[in-house]
Structure formats: C-alpha cells, structure tokens
N, C-alpha and C positions, 0 to 999 in steps of 0.2 A: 438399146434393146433390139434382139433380133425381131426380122418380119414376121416371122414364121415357125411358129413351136416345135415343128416336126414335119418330115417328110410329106406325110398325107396331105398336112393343110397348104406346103407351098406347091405342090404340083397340081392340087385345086385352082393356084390360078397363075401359075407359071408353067411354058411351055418347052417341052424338054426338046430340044434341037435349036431354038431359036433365045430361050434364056439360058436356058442352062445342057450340058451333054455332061454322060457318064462314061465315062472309060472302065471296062471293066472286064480285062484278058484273064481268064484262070488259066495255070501253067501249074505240070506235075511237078507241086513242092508245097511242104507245110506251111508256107508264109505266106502270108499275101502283106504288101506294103498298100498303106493307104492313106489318101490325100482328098478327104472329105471335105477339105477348103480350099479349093484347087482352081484352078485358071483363072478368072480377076478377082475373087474372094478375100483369096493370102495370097499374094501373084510370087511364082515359081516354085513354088509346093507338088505341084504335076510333076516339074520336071527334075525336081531333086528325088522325087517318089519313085518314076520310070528311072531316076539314075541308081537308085538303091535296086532295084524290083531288078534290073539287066534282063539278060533272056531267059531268066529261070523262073523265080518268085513270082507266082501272081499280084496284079496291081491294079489296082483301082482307085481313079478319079471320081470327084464332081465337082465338077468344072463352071463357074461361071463364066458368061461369054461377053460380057458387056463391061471395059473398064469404066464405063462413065457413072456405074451404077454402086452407091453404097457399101461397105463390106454388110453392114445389116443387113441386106436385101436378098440374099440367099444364103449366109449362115447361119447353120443350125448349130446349136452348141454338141460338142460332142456326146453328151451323155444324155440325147436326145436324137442325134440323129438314127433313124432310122426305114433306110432308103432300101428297098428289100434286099438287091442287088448286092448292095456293100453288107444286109446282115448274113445273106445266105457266104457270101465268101470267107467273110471274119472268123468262121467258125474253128479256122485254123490258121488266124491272124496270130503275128507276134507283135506287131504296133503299128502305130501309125504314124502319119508326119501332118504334124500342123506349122502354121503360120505363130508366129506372133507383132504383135506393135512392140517398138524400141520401147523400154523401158529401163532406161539407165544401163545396161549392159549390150550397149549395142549388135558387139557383136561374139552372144556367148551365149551357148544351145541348153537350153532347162532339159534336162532328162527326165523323166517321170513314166507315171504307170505302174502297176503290179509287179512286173517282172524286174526283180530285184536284180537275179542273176544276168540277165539282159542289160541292166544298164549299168551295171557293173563294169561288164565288155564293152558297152560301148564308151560311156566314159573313159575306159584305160588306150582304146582302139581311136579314138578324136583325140585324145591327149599327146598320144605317141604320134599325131599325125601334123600335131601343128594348131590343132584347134580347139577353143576354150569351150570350154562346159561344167554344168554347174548339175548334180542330180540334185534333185529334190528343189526343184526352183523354190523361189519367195510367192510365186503365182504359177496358176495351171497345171499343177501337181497330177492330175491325170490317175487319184487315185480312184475316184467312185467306180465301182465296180461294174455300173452302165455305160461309163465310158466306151466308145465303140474301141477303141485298143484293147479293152481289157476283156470284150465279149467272145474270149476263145474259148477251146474244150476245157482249157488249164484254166482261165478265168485271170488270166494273166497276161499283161502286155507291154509294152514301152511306146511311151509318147513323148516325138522330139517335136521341143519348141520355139521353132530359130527367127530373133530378130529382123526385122526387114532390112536393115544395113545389111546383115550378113547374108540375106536372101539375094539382095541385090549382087555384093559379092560373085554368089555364085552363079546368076545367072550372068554376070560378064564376063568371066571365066572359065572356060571348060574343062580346064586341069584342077582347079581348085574344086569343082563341083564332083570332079570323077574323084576326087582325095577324099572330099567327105565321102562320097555314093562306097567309093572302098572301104574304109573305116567301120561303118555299120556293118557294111556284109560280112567284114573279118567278125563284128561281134556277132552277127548272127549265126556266123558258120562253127563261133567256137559254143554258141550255147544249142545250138541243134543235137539232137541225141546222134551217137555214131551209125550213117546207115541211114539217116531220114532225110540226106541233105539231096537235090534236083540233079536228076542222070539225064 
C-alpha cells in the first residue's frame, strides 16, 4: 500500500527539493504530458514524458529523488493524486505516462484512459512503429474518471503503462526511446483538432 493517500498528507512530511522535485514547464499547446511517477518512483517515466512533451507540449514531473527508497513511499495512486501544480496544468491534459511492474507482458504498453480516439492513434502509431501494445490492458485501465489523465476540459485522456523491461529498454537507448516519444506525438497530432496544434 501507498505511504501517503494524497498530495496534502505526503508533503506534510516530505520535503519537496530534498525528497521529492516537480518539474512543471507550461508551453503554448493543449497538452500537457505527465509523469506523476517520475524519477526513482517508476524510474524513466520523466524521461519518456520530456521525450514525448519535446519543445512544445507542456510537461510535468514528480519526481522522486532517492533510489534507495520504496516505490510506496511517494506514490500516490493516480486517481488520488492531487499535487495542485499537476491539477492546475491537467486541465488541458490529453494523458499521461505511468510506470508499471512486469507482469507477464514484459515488454508491451497497456493503453487506457477515456480517450478512445487517442488510443486508437496511438495504438495504430506503436504498432506501425515496432512496438507492442495492448488497449484496454487486464490491469490499470486508467478508466475512473478522477484519474489524473482523464481530469481535462473534455474529461478524457489516455494513459500509457510501460513495463520496466521496456522502460529499461528505453532508457539504454536513445533512438528507440525517440521511436516511441515519435509514435505518441504522431497520435497526438493526429487527434488534436485542426489549428490547436503548438506554433
């Protein structure tokens, strides 16, 4: 079980610079990509999030900074977290990026969340790319509607959930990780309405 039920109670006694930091650039464009299990939580969730996020998309982190320490120990479960930073931004979130533990599919990304048409794209956009995915995973379906992906204007979002093999993957590879970060953006650019996309 997580430490900590929600934002308020863990920064009651964790300290934000020395346990944990938030990365949180808003940039003019509808999206923000987000990595609410980020730095030693779900480790390279940050840096698959800034590879999706580029220089357009706003992006935001929370970042644990301590590998020696628990994943319970600073994750909040998504449909809980509620870090004000990451609600104020969300509100024109299309998804976000979690972590997950192997579970028999090592290296194959659960698609979920509201947005149907989003993960439509991006399923077709990782398939076409080389990379396996599965919508509608067997776990973390990403459908509750407090999920922090789903907390947009539209109330819709997608949330990807890549095994730690394949995280690992992508953090020893920088072309495989820029093939995924491309694949989302292609789905995101083809589901963005025409004219809303980052100038």
């Amino acid at each position: 079980m997580d430490r900590y039920r929600d934002y308020v109670e863990l920064s009651a006694h964790e300290r934000e610079g020395s346990d944990y930091r938030i990365v949180a650039e808003a940039r003019n464009s509808p999206v923000v990509v987000l990595a609410p299990h980020g730095g030693s939580i779900e480790p390279t969730t940050s840096a698959i999030a800034a590879a999706i996020a580029g220089h357009d998309h706003s992006l935001y982190c929370f970042e644990g900074l301590s590998a020696q320490r628990p994943h319970s120990d600073l994750h909040i479960t998504s449909e809980l977290f509620d870090e004000p930073r990451a609600r104020t931004m969300v509100a024109n979130a299309l998804f976000a990026v979690h972590g997950r533990r192997n579970r028999g599919e090592r290296d194959t990304t659960w698609l979920g969340g509201l947005d149907r048409g989003l993960i439509g794209f991006a399923a077709a956009e990782l398939s076409s790319a080389g990379f396996k995915c599965l919508a509608d995973g067997p776990e973390l379906s990403g459908k509750a509607p407090a999920n922090i992906c789903n907390a947009t204007q539209s109330g819709r979002g997608l949330q990807l959930e890549l095994p730690r093999d394949l995280r690992d993957r992508l953090r020893g590879d920088t072309a495989i990780l820029q093939g995924f970060a491309a694949a989302i953006r292609a789905a995101i650019a083809s589901r963005l309405p025409h004219g809303s996309a980052p100038r």
